[in-house]
Backbone as numpy.savetxt, mean C-alpha at the origin, in Angstrom:
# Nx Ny Nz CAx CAy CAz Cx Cy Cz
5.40 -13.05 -19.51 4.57 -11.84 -19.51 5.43 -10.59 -19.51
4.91 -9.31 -20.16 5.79 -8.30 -20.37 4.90 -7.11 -18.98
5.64 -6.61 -18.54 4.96 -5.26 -17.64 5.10 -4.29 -17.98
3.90 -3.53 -18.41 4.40 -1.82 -18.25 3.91 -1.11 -17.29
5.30 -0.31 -16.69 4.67 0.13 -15.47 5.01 1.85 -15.87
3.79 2.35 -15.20 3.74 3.80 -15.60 3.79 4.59 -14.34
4.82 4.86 -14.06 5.35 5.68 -13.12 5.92 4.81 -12.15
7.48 5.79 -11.97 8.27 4.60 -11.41 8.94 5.79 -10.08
7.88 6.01 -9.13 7.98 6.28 -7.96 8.92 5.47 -6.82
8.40 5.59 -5.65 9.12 4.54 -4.74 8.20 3.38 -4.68
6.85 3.27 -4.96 6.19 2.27 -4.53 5.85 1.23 -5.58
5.99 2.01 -7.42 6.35 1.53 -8.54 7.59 0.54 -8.83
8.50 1.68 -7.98 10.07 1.10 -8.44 9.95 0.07 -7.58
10.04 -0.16 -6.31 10.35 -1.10 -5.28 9.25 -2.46 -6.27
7.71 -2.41 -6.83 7.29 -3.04 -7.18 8.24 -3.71 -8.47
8.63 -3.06 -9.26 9.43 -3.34 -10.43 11.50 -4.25 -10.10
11.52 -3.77 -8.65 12.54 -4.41 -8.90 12.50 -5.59 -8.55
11.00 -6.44 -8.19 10.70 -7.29 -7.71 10.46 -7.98 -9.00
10.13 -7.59 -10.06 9.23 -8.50 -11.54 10.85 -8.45 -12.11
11.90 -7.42 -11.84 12.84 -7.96 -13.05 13.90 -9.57 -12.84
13.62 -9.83 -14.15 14.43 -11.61 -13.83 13.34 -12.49 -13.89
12.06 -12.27 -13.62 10.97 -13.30 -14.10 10.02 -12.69 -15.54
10.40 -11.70 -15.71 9.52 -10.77 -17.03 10.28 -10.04 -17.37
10.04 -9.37 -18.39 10.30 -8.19 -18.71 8.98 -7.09 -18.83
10.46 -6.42 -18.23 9.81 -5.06 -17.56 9.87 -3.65 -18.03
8.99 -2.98 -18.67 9.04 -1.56 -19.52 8.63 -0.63 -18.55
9.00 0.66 -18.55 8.77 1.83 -17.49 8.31 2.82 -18.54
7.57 3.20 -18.12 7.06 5.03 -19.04 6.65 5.75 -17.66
8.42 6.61 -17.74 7.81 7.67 -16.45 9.21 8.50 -16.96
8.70 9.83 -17.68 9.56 10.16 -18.33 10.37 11.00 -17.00
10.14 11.49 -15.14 10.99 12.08 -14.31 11.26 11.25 -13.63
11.40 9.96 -14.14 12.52 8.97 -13.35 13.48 8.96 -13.66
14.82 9.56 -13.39 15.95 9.42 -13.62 16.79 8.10 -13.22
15.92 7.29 -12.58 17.50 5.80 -12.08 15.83 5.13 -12.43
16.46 3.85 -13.01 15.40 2.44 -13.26 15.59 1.67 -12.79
15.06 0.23 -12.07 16.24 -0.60 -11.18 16.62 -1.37 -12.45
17.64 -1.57 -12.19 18.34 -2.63 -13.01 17.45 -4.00 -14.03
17.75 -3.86 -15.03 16.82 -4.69 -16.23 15.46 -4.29 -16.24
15.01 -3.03 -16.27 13.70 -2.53 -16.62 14.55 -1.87 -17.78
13.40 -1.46 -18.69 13.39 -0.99 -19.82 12.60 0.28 -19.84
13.33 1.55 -20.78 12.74 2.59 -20.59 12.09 2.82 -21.65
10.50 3.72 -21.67 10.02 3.39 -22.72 9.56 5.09 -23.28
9.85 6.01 -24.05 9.80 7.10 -24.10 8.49 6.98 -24.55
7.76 6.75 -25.38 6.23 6.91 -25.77 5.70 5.61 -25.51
4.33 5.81 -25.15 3.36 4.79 -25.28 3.20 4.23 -26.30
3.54 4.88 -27.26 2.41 5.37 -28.85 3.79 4.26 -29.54
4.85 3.56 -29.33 5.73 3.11 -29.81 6.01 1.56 -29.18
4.81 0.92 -28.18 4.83 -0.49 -27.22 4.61 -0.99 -28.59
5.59 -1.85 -28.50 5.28 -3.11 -29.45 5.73 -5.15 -28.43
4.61 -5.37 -28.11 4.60 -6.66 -27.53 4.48 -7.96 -27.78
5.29 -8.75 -28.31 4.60 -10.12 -28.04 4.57 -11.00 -27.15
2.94 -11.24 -26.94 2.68 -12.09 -26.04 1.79 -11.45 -24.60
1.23 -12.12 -24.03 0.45 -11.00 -22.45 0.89 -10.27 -22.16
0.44 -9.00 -22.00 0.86 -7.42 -21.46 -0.10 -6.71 -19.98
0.61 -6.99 -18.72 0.15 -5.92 -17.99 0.51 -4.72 -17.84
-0.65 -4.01 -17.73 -0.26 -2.24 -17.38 0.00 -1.93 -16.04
0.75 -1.63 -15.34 0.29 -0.92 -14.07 0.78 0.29 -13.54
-0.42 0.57 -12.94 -0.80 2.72 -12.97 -0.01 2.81 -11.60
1.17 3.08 -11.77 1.39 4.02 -10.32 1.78 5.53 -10.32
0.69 6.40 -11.09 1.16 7.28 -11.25 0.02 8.16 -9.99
0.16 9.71 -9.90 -0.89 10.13 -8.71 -1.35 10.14 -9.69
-2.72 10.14 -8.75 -4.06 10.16 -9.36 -4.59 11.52 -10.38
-3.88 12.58 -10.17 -3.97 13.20 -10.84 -3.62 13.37 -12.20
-2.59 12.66 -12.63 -2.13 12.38 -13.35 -2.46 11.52 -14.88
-3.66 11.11 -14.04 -4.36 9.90 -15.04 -4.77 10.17 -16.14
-5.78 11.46 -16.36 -5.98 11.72 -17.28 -5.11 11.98 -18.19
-4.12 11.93 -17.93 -3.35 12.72 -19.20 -2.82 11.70 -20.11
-2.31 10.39 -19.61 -1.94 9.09 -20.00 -2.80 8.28 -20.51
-4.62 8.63 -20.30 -4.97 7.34 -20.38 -5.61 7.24 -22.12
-5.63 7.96 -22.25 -6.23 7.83 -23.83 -5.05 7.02 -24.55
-3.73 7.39 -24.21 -2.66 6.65 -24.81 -2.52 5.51 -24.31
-3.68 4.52 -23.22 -3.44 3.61 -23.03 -5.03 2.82 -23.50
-5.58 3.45 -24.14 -7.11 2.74 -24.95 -6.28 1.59 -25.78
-5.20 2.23 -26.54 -4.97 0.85 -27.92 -4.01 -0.48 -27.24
-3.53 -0.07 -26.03 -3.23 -1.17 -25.78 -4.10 -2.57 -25.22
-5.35 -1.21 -24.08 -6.30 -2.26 -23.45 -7.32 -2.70 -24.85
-7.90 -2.28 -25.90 -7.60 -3.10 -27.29 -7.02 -4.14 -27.82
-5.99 -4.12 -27.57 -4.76 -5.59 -27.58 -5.21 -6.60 -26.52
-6.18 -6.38 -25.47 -5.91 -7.08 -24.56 -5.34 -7.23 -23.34
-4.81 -5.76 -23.33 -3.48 -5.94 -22.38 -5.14 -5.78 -20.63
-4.00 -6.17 -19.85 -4.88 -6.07 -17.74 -4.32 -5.28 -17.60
-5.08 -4.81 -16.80 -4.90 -3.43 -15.72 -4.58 -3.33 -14.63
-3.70 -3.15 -14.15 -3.52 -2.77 -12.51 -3.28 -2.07 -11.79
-4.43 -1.26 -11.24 -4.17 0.46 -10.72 -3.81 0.54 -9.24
-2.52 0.98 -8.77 -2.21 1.15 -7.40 -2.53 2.84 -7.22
-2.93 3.64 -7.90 -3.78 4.93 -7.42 -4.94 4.87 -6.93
-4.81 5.70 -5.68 -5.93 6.44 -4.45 -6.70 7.29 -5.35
-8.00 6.88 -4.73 -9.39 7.42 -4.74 -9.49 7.08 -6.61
-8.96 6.24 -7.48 -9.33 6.27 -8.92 -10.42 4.75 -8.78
-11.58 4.86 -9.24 -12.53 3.80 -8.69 -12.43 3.04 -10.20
-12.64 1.71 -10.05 -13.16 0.87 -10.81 -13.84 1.39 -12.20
-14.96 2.26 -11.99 -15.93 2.23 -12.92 -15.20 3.74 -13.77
-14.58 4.54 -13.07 -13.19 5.34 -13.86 -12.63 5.05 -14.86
-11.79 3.88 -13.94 -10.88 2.79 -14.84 -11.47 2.27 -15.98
-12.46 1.96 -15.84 -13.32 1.36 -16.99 -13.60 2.24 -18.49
-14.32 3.29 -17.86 -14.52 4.32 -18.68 -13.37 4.87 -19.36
-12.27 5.33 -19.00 -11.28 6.27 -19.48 -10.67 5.20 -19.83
-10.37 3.87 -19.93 -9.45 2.86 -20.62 -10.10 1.83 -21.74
-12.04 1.81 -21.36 -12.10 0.91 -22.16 -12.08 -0.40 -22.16
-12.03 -0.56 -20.87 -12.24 -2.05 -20.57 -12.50 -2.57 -19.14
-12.91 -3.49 -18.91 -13.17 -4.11 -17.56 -12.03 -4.76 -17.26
-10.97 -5.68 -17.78 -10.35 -6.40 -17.17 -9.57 -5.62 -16.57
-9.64 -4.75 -15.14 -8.98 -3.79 -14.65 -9.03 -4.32 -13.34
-8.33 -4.01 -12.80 -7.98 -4.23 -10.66 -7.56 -2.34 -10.05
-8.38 -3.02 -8.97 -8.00 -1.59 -8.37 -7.21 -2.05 -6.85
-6.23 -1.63 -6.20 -5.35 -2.11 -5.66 -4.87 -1.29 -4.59
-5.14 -1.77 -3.45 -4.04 -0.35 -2.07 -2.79 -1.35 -1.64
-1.79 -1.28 -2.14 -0.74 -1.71 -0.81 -0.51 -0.46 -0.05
0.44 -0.60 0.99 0.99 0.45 2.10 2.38 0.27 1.53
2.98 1.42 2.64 4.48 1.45 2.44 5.51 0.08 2.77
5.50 -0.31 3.50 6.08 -1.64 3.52 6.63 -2.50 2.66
5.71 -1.65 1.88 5.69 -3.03 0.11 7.31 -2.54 -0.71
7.76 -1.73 -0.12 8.85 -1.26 -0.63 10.10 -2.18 0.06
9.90 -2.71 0.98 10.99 -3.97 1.57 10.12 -5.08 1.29
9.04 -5.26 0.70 8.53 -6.77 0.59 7.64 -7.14 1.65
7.25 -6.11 2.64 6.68 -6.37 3.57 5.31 -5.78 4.12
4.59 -5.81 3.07 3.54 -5.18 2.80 2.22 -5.62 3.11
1.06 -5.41 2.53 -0.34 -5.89 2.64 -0.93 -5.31 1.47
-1.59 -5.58 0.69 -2.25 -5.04 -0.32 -3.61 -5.47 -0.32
-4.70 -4.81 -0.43 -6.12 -4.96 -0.82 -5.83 -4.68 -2.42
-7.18 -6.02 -3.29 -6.98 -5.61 -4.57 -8.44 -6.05 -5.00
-9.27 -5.36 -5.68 -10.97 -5.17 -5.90 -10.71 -5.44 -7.96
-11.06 -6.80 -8.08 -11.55 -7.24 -9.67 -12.61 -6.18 -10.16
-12.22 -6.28 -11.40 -12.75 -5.14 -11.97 -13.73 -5.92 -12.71
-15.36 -5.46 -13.47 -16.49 -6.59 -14.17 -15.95 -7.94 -14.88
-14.94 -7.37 -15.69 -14.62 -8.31 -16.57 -13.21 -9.03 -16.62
-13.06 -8.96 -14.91 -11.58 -9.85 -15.16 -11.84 -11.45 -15.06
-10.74 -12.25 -16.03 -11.04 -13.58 -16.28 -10.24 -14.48 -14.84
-10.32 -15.61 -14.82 -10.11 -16.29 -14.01 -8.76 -16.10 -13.87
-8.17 -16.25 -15.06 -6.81 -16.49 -15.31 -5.74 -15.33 -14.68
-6.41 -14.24 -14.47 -5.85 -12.93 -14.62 -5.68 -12.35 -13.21
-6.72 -13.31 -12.07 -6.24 -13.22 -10.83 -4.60 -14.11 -10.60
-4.65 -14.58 -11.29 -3.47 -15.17 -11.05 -2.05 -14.43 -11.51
-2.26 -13.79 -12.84 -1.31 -12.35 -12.70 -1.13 -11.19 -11.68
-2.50 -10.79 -11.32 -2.58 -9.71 -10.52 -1.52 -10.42 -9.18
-1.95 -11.37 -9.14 -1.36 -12.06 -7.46 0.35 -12.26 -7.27
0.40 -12.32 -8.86 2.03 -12.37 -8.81 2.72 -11.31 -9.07
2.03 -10.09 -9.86 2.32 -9.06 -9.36 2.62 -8.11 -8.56
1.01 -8.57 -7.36 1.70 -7.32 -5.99 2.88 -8.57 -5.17
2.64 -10.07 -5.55 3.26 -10.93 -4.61 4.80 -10.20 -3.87
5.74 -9.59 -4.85 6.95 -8.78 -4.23 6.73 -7.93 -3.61
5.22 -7.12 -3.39 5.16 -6.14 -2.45 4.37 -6.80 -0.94
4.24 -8.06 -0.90 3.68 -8.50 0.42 2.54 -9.39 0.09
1.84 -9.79 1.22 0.80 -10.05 1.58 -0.37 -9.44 0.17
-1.47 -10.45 -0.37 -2.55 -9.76 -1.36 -3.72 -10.34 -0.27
-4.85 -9.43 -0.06 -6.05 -9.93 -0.12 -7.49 -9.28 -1.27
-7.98 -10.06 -1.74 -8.94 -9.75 -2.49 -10.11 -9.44 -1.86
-10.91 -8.25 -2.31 -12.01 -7.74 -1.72 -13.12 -7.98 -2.69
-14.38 -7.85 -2.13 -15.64 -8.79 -3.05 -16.32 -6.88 -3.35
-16.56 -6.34 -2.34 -16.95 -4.80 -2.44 -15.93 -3.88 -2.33
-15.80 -3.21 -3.57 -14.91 -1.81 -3.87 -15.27 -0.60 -2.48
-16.60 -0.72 -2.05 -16.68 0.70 -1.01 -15.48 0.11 0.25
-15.17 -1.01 0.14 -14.41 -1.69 1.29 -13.31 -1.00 1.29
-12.69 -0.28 0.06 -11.27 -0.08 -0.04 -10.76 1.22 0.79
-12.07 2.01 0.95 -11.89 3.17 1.49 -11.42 3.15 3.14
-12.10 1.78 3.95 -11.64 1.66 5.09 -10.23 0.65 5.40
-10.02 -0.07 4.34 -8.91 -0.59 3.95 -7.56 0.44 4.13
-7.56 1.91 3.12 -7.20 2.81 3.18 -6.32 3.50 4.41
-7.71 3.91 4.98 -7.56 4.22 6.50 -6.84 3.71 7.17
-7.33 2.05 7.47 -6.19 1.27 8.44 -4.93 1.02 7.82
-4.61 0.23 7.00 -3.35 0.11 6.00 -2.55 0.90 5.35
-3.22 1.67 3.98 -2.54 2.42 3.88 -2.16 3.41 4.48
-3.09 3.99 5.55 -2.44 5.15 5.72 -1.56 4.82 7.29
-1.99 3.65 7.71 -1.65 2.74 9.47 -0.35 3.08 9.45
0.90 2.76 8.03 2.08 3.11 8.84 2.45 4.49 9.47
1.93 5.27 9.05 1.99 6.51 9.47 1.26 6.68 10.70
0.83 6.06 11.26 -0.23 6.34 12.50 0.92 5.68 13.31
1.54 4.59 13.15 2.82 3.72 14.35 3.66 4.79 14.27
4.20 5.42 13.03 5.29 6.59 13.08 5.24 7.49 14.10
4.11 7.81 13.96 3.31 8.78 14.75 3.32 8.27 16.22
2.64 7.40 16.29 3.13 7.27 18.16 3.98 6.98 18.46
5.15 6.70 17.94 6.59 6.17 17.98 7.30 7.67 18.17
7.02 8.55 17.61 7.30 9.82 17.65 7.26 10.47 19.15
5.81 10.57 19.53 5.24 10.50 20.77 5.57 10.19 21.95
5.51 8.92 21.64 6.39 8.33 22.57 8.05 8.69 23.51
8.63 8.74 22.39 10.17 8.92 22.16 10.20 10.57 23.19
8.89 11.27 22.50 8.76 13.02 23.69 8.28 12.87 24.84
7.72 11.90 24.71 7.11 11.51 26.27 8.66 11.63 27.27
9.40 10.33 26.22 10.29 9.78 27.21 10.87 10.57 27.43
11.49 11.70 26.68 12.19 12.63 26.77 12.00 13.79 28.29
10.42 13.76 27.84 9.97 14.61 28.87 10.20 14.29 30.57
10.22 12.54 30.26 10.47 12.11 31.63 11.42 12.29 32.26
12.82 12.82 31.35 14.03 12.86 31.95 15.39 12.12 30.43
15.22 11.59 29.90 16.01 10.94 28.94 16.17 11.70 28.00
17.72 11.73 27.73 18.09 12.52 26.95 17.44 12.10 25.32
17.03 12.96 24.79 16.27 13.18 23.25 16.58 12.03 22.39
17.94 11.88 21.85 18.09 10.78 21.10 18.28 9.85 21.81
18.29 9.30 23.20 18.58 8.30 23.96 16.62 7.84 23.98
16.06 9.10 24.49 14.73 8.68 24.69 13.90 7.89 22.80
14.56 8.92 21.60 13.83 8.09 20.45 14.34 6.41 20.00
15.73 6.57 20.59 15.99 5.36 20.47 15.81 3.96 21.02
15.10 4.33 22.22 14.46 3.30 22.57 13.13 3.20 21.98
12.34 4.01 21.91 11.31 4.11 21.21 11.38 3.14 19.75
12.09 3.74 19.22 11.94 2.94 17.81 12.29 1.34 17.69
13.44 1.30 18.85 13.65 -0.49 18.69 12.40 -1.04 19.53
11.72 -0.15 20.31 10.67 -1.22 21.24 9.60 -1.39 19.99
9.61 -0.29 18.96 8.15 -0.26 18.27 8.69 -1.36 16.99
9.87 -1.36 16.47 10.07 -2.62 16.07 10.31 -3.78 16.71
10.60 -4.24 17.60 11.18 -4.88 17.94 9.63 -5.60 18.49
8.59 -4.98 18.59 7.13 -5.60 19.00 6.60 -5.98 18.07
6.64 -5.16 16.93 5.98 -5.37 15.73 7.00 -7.09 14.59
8.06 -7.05 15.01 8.84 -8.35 15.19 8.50 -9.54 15.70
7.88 -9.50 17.43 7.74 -10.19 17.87 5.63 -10.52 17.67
5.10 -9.63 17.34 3.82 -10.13 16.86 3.97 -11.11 15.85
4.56 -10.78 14.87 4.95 -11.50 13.77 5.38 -13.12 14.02
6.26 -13.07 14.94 6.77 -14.31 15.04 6.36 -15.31 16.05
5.04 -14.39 16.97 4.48 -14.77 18.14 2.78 -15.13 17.65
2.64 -16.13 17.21 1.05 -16.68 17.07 0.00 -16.12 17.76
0.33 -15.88 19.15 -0.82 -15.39 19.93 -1.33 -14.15 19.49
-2.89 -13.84 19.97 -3.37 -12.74 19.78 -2.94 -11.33 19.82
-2.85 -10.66 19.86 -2.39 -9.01 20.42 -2.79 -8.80 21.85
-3.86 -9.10 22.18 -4.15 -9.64 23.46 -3.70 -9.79 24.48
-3.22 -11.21 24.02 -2.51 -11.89 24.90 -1.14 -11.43 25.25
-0.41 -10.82 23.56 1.42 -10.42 23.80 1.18 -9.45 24.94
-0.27 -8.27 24.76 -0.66 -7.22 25.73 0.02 -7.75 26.88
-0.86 -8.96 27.39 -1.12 -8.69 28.87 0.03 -9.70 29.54
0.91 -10.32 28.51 2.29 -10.71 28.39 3.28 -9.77 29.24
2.86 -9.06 28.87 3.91 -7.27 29.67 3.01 -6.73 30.73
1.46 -7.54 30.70 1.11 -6.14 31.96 0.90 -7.10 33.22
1.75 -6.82 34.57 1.42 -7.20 35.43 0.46 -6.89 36.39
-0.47 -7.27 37.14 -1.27 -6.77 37.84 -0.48 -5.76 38.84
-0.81 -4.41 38.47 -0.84 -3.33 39.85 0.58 -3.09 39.21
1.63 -3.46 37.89 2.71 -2.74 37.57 3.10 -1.36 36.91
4.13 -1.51 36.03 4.11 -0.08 35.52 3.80 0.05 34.89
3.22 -1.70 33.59 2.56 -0.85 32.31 0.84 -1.39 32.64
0.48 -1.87 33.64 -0.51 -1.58 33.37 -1.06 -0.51 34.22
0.04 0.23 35.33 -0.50 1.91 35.57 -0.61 2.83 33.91
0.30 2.24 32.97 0.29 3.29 31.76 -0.85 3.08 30.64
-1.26 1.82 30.65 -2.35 1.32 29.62 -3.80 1.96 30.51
-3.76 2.00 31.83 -5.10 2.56 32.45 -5.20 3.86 32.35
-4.07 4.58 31.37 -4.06 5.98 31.12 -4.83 6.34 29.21
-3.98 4.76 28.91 -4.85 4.71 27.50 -6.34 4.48 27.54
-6.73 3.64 28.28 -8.14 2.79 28.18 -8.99 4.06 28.98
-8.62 5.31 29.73 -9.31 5.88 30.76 -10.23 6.47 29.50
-11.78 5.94 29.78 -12.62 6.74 29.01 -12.56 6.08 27.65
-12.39 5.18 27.26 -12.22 4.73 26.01 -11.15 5.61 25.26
-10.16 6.30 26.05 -9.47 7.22 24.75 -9.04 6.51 24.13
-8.12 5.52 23.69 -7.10 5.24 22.40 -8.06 4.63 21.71
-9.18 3.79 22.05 -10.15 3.27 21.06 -10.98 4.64 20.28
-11.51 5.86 21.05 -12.17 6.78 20.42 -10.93 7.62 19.18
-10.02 7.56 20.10 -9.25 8.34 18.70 -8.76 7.58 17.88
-8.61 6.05 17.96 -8.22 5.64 16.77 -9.90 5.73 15.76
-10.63 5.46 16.32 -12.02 5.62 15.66 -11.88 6.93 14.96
-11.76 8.09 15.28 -11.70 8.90 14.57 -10.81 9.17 13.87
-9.68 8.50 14.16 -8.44 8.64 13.07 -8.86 8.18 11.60
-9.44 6.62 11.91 -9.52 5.79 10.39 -11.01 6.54 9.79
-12.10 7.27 10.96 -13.15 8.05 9.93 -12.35 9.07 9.63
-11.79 9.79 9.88 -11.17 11.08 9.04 -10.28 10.61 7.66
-9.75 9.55 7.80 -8.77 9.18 6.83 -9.63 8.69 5.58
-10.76 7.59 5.75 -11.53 7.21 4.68 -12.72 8.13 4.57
-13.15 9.08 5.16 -14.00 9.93 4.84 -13.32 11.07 3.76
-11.99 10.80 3.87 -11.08 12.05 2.85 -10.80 10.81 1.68
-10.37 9.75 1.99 -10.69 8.55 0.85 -11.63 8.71 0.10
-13.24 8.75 -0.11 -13.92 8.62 -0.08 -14.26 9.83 -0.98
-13.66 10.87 -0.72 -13.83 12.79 -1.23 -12.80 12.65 -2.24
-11.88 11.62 -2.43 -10.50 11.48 -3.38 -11.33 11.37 -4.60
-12.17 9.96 -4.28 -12.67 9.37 -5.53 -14.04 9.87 -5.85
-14.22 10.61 -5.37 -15.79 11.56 -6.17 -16.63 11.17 -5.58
C-alpha cells in the first residue's frame, strides 16, 4: 500500500515514521522542511501517480482543508481511503468536500508521537470491510485504536484523551508549586513531581489492578495521603472540576465542527 500523508506536523510525522519500511510513503506539506527518512516528497497533488491501494491521510489543521480538498476529489475517484486525524472536521464534511464515503474520522492524543497513544476512529457510510483493516494498521504506530459506532462520541473522546495529556501536565505543574510552596527548592520541588507523575502512570500500566485499588495502595488510614486526598474529595471538588473540565473542552469540540 502507498500513503499520502498531507501535512507532516509532529503528529503526521511521528505517524509516518512509523509506515516507512512497510509502504511507501508520499508527504504533500509544502512547510515541512525535514521528512523522516524514506518518505517521499510530493510537490503537487495534481502529479500522484500510483500503482496499486492508496491511503490519504489529513493531518493538516482544520482550517486548512478547504484549500486541499478539491485536489483530492480525483484521487478519492481512483479509489483511494481516507483518514482524517483533524479536530472538529465531521464525517459528513469529509464526505461532501471529497466525494466519497470510504472516509474515517480519527482522534489520537499526543503520546502517539512515542507510540504510546490511544486513538478513537468513527467509519465513515461507505467503508468496506477490508479497509478497517488498513485504517488499524495505520494509527497501529501511534498506539492503542478503538472504534466508535456514534461520531457525536468523538467530542467526549476529545475532552478526555485528546485533550487529557494536557490536564496531567497541568497538575504536574501544580503540584511541583505546591511543593515548592511547602518549602522545596523550585527545581528540586518539579522534579519530584514529574518522576512521581511518571513513574505512577508506569506503574498503572504495569499494575492490573484498578486505579482504585493502586489509590488506596498509598493511602493509609489517618496518614499523610489520605489527610491530602480528603482535601481533594472535600465537597466533591476534583470530581466537579474534572466534570467541568471535559464539558468545557467538548462543548468547544463540538463549536469546532459546526
Amino acid at each position: 500500500m502507498t500513503v499520502l500523508l498531507i501535512g507532516c506536523g509532529r503528529m503526521g510525522g511521528a505517524m509516518a515514521r512509523g509506515w516507512v519500511g512497510s509502504r511507501r510513503v508520499l508527504v504533500h506539506d509544502p512547510l515541512a522542511a525535514d521528512l523522516p527518512d524514506g518518505a517521499e516528497r510530493v510537490a503537487s497533488l495534481a502529479d500522484i501517480v500510483v500503482d496499486g491501494p492508496l491511503s490519504v491521510v489529513l493531518a493538516i489543521k482544520p482550517q486548512a482543508f478547504d484549500a486541499v480538498a478539491d485536489a483530492l476529489r480525483p484521487l478519492a475517484e481512483r479509489g483511494a481511503l481516507f483518514l482524517s486525524i483533524m479536530a472538529g472536521i465531521t464525517l459528513q464534511r469529509l464526505e461532501t468536500a471529497l466525494g466519497t464515503g470510504r472516509v474515517v474520522r480519527a482522534m489520537p492524543n499526543t503520546p502517539a508521537a512515542i507510540g504510546r497513544g490511544i486513538s478513537a476512529a468513527v467509519p465513515g457510510p461507505d467503508l468496506r470491510v477490508e479497509d478497517r483493516g488498513a485504517i488499524d494498521s495505520l494509527l497501529a504506530p501511534a498506539g492503542t485504536v478503538v472504534w466508535l459506532d456514534e461520531e457525536a462520541l468523538i467530542d467526549a473522546v476529545t475532552a478526555v484523551s485528546g485533550s487529557g495529556p494536557a490536564y496531567f501536565f497541568r497538575f504536574t505543574e501544580a503540584l511541583a508549586a505546591a511543593g515548592a510552596a511547602a518549602g522545596l527548592p523550585a527545581p528540586l520541588a518539579m522534579e519530584f513531581a514529574r518522576a512521581t507523575f511518571t513513574g505512577a502512570a508506569a506503574l498503572a500500566e504495569a499494575d492490573g489492578s484498578s486505579l482504585a485499588a493502586l489509590r488506596e495502595q498509598v493511602t493509609s488510614p489517618g496518614g499523610t495521603t489520605a489527610a491530602g486526598l480528603a482535601q481533594m474529595d472535600a465537597e466533591g471538588t476534583i470530581d466537579l472540576l474534572l466534570r467541568a473540565v471535559v464539558d468545557a473542552a467538548a462543548a468547544r469540540s463540538r463549536e469546532l465542527a459546526g
